[in-house]
C-alpha atoms as a printed R data frame, in Angstrom:
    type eleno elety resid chain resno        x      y       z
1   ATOM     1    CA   UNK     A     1 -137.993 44.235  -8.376
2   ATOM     2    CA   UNK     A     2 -138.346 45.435 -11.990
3   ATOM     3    CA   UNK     A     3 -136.169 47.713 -13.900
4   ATOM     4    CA   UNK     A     4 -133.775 49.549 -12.739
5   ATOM     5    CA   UNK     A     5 -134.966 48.928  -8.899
6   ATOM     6    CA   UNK     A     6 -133.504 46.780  -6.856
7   ATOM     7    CA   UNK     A     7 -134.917 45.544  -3.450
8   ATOM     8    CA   UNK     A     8 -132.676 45.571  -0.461
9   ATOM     9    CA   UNK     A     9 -132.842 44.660   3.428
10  ATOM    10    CA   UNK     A    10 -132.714 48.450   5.205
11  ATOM    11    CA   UNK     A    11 -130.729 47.806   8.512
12  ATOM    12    CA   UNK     A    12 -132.980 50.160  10.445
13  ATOM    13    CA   UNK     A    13 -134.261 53.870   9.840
14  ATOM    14    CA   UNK     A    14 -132.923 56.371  12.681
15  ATOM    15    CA   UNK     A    15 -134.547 59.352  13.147
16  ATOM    16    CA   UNK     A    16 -133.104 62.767  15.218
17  ATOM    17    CA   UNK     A    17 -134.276 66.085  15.697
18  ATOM    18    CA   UNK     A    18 -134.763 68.521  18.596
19  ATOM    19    CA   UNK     A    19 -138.412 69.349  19.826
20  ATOM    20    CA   UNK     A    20 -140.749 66.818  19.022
21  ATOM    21    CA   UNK     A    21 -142.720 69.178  16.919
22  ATOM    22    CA   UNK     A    22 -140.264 70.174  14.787
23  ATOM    23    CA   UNK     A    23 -139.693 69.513  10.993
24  ATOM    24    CA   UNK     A    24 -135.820 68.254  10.697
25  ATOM    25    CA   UNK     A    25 -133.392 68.473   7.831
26  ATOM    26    CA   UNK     A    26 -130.434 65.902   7.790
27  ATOM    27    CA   UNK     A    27 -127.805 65.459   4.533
28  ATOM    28    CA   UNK     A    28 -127.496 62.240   3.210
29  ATOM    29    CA   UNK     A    29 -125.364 60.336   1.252
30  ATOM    30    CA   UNK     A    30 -124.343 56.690   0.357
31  ATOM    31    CA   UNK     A    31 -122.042 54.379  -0.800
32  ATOM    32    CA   UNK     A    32 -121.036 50.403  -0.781
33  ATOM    33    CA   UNK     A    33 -118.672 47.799  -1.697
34  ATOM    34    CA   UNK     A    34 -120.688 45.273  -3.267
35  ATOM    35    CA   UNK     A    35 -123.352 45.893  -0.684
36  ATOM    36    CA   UNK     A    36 -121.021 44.264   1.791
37  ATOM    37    CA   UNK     A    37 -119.337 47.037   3.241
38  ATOM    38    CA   UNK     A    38 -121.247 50.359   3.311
39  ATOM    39    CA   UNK     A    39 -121.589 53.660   4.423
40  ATOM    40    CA   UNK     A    40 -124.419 56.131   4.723
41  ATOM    41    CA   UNK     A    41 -125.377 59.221   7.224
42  ATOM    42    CA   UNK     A    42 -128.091 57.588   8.660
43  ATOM    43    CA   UNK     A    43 -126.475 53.909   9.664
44  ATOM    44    CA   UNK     A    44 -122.840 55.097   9.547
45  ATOM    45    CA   UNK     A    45 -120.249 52.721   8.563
46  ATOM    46    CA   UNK     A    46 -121.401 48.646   8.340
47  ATOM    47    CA   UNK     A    47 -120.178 45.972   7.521
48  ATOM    48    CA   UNK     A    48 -122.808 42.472   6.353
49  ATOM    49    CA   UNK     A    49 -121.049 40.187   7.799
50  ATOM    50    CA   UNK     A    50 -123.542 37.478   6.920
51  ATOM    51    CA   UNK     A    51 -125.249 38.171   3.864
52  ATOM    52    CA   UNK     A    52 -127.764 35.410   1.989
53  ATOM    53    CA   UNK     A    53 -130.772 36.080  -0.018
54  ATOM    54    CA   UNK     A    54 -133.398 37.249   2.506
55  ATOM    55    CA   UNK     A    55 -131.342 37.833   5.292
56  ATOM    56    CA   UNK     A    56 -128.777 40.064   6.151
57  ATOM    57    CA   UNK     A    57 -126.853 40.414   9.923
58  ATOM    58    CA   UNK     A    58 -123.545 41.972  10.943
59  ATOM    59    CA   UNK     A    59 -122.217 45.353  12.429
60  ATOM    60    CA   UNK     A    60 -122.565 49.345  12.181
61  ATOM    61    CA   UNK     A    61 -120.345 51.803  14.144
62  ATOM    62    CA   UNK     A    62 -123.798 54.441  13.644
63  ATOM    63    CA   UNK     A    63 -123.511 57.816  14.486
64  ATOM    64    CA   UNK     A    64 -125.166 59.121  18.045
65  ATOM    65    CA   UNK     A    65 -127.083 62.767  17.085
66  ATOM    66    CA   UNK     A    66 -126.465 65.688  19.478
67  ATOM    67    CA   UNK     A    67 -129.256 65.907  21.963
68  ATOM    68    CA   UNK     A    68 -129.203 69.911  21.963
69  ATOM    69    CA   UNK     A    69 -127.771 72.573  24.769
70  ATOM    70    CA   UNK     A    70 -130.076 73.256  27.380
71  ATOM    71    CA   UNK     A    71 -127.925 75.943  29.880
72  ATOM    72    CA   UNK     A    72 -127.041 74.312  33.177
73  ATOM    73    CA   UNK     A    73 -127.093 70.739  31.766
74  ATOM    74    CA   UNK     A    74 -124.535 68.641  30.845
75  ATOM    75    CA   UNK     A    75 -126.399 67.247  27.548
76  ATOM    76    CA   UNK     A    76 -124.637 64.661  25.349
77  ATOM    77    CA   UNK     A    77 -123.319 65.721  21.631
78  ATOM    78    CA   UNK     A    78 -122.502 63.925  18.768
79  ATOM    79    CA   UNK     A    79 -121.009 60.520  19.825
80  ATOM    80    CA   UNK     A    80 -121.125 57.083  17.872
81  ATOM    81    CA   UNK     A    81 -122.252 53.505  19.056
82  ATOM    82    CA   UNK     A    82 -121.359 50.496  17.955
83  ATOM    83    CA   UNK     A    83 -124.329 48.024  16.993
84  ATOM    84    CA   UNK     A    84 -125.001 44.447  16.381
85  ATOM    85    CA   UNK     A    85 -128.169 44.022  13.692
86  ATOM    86    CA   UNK     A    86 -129.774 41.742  11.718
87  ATOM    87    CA   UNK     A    87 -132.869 41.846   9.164
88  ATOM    88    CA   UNK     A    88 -134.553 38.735   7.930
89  ATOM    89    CA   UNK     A    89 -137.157 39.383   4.492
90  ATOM    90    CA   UNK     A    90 -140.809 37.274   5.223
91  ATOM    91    CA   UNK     A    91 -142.987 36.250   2.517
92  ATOM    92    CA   UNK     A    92 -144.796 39.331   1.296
93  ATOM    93    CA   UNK     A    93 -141.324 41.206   1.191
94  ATOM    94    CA   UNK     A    94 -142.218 42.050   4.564
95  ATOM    95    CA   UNK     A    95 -138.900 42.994   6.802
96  ATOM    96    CA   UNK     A    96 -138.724 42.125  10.143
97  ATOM    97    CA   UNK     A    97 -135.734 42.668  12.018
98  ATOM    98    CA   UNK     A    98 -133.596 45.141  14.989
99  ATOM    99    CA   UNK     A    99 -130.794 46.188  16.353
100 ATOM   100    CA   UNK     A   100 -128.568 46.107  19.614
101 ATOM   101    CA   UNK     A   101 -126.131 49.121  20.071
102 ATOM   102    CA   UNK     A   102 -123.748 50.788  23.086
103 ATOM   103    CA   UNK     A   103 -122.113 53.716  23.680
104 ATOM   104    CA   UNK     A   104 -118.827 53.481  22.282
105 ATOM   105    CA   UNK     A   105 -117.324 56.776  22.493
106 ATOM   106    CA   UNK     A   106 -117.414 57.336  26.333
107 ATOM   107    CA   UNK     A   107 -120.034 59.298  26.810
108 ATOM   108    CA   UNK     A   108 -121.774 57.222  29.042
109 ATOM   109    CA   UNK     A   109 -124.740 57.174  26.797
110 ATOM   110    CA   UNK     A   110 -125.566 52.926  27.588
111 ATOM   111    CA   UNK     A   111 -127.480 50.609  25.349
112 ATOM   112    CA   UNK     A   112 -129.955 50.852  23.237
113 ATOM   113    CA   UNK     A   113 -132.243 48.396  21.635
114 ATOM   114    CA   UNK     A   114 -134.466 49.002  18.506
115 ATOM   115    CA   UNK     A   115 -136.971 46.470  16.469
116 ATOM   116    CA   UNK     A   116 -139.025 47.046  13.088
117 ATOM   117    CA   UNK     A   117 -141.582 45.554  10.588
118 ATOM   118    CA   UNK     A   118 -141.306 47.363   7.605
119 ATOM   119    CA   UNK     A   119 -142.899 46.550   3.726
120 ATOM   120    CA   UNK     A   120 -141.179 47.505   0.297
121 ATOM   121    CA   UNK     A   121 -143.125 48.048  -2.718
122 ATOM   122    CA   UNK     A   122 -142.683 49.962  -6.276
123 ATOM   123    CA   UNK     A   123 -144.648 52.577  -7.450
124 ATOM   124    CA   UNK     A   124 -144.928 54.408 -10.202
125 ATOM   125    CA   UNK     A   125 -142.692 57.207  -9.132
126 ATOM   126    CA   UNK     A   126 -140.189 55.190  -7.045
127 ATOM   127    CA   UNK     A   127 -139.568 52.579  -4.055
128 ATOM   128    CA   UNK     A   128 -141.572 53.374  -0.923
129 ATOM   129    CA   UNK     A   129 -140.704 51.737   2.363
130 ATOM   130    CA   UNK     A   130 -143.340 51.908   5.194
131 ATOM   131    CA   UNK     A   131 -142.246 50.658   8.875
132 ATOM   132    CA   UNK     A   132 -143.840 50.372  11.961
133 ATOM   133    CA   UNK     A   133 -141.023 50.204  15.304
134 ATOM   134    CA   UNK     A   134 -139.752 50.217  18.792
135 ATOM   135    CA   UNK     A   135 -137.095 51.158  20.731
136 ATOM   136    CA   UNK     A   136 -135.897 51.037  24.259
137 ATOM   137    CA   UNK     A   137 -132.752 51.520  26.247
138 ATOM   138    CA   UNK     A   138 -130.743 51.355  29.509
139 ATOM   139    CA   UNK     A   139 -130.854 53.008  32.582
140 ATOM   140    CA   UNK     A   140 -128.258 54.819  31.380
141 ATOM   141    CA   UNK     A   141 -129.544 55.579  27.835
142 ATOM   142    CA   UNK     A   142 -132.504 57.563  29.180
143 ATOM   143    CA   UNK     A   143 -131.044 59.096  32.124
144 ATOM   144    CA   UNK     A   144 -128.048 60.751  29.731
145 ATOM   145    CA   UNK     A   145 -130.989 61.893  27.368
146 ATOM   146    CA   UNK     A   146 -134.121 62.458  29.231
147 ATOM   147    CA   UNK     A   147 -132.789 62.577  32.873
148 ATOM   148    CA   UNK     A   148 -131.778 65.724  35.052
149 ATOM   149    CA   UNK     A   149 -129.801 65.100  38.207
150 ATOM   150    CA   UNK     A   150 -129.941 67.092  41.847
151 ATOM   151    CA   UNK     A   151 -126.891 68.773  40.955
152 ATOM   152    CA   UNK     A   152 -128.429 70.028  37.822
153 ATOM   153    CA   UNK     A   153 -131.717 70.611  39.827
154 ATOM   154    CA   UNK     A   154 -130.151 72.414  42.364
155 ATOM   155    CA   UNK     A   155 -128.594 74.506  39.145
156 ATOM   156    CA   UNK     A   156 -131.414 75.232  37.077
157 ATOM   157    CA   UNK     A   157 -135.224 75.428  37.114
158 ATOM   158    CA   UNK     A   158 -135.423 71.981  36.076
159 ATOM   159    CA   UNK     A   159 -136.768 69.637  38.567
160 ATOM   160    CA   UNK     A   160 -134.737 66.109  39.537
161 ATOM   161    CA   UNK     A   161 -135.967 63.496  37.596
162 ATOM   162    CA   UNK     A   162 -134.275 59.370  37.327
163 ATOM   163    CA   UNK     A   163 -136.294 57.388  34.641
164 ATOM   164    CA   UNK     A   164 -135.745 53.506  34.932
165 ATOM   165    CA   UNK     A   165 -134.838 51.719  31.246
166 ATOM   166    CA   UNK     A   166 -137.157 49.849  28.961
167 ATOM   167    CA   UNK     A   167 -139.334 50.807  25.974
168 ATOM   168    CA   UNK     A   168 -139.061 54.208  25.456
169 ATOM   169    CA   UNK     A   169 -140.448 55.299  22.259
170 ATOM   170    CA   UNK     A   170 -142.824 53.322  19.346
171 ATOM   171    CA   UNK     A   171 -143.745 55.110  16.104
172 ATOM   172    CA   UNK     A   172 -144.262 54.937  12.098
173 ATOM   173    CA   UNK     A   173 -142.431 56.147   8.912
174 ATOM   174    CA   UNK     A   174 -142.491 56.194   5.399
175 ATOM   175    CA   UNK     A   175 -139.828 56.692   3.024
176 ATOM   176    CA   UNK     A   176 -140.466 57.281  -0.662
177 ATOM   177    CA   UNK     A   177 -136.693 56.796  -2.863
178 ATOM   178    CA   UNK     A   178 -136.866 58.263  -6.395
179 ATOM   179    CA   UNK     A   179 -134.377 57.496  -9.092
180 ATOM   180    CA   UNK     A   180 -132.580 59.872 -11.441
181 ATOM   181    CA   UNK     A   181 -131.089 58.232 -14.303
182 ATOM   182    CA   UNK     A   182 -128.816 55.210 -13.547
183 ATOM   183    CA   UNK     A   183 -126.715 56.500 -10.437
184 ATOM   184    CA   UNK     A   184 -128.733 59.450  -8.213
185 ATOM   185    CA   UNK     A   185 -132.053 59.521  -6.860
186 ATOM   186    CA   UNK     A   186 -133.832 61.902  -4.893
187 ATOM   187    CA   UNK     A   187 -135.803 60.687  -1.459
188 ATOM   188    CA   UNK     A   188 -137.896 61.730   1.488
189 ATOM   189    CA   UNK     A   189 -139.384 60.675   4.873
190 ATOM   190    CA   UNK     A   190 -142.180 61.331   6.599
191 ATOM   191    CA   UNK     A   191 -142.217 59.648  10.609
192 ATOM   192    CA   UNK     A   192 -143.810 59.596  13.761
193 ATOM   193    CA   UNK     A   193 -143.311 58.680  16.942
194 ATOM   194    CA   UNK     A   194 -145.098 58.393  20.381
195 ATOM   195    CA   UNK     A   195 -142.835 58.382  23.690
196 ATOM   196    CA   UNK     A   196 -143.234 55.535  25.782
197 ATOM   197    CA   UNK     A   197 -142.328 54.637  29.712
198 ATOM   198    CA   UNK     A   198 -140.888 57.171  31.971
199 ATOM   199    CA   UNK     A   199 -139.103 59.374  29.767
200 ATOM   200    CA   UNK     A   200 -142.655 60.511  28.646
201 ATOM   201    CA   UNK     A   201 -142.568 62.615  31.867
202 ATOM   202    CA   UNK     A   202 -138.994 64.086  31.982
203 ATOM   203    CA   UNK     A   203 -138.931 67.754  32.446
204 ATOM   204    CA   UNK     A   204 -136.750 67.917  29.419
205 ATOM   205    CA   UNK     A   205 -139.462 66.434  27.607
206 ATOM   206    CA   UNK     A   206 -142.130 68.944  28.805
207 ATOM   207    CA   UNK     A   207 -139.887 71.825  27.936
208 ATOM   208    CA   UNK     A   208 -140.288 71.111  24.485
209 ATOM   209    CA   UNK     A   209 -144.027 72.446  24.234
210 ATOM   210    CA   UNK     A   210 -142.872 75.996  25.943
């Protein structure tokens, strides 16, 4: 990369938000240890565990968003899970790489599985980062987020609904990082994604169009 602009692997982008249509604000802020040990509000705290030239793999405890209150559901907040990833650069300074993560604050929240191919290139204004990914989950990833038991059912106007696990959501994003001066930058996002499986049909997911 040339001047001040240095290419890195990303270990994943994570996106959150309430109603699909929604534009979303989240704070963000950085920092690393000789890009060894890091911290950011996106990925949370990591740590490279293996890190060579073109390939970097080792472990994140990321932060889990809030899923938002519906009354008469038990919905899950903020939690965290711990993740295994690893990123490997291609010729082309093509990225392709994922992630495996669980639940690890007890919120019964499962696993969760994400992949990516993503390209890095500088423009004239600053580094832009276009992805294409996937991402799937448990059983008990998408019934904590997308399902509604008979209890609830039998609670609210919601009706029961038990989607399996698998691939649950594929989309696109583009991030565009600018720098100002030699230590702060400014940066936006742009993404979108397309739900996939059975959690396409969840009443919860329907409600977001009322």
């Amino acid at each position: 990369m040339e001047g001040r602009h240095r290419r890195r692997l990303c270990p994943g982008f994570s996106v959150s938000g309430d109603k699909s249509e929604d534009f979303n604000f989240t704070a963000w802020g950085s920092a690393s240890y000789r890009e060894i040990v890091y911290a950011n509000g996106l990925d949370g705290l990591g740590w490279n565990a293996v890190k060579r030239d073109g390939f970097h793999a080792g472990v994140q405890l990321r932060p889990r968003f809030a899923s938002g209150d519906i009354e008469g559901l038990d919905r899950p907040g903020y939690g965290a899970d711990a993740a295994l990833y690893a990123f490997k650069r291609l010729p082309g300074n093509v990225v392709v790489g994922g992630r495996i993560q669980h639940d690890a604050t007890g919120d019964d929240a499962g696993l969760e599985y994400y992949g990516s191919v993503s390209h890095q290139r500088v423009t004239p204004v600053g580094l832009l980062q276009t992805m294409a990914y996937m991402r799937g989950g448990s059983d008990a990833r998408v019934q904590r987020y997308y399902g509604v038991t008979a209890q609830e059912a039998a609670n609210t106007d919601y009706a029961a609904f038990t989607p399996s696990g698998g691939l649950s959501a594929a989309g696109a994003a583009a991030m565009l990082a600018v720098p100002i001066g030699d230590r702060y930058g400014v940066g936006a996002f742009v993404n979108y994604e397309q739900r996939l499986g059975d959690i396409k049909d969840s009443p919860l997911i329907e409600d977001d169009y009322v």
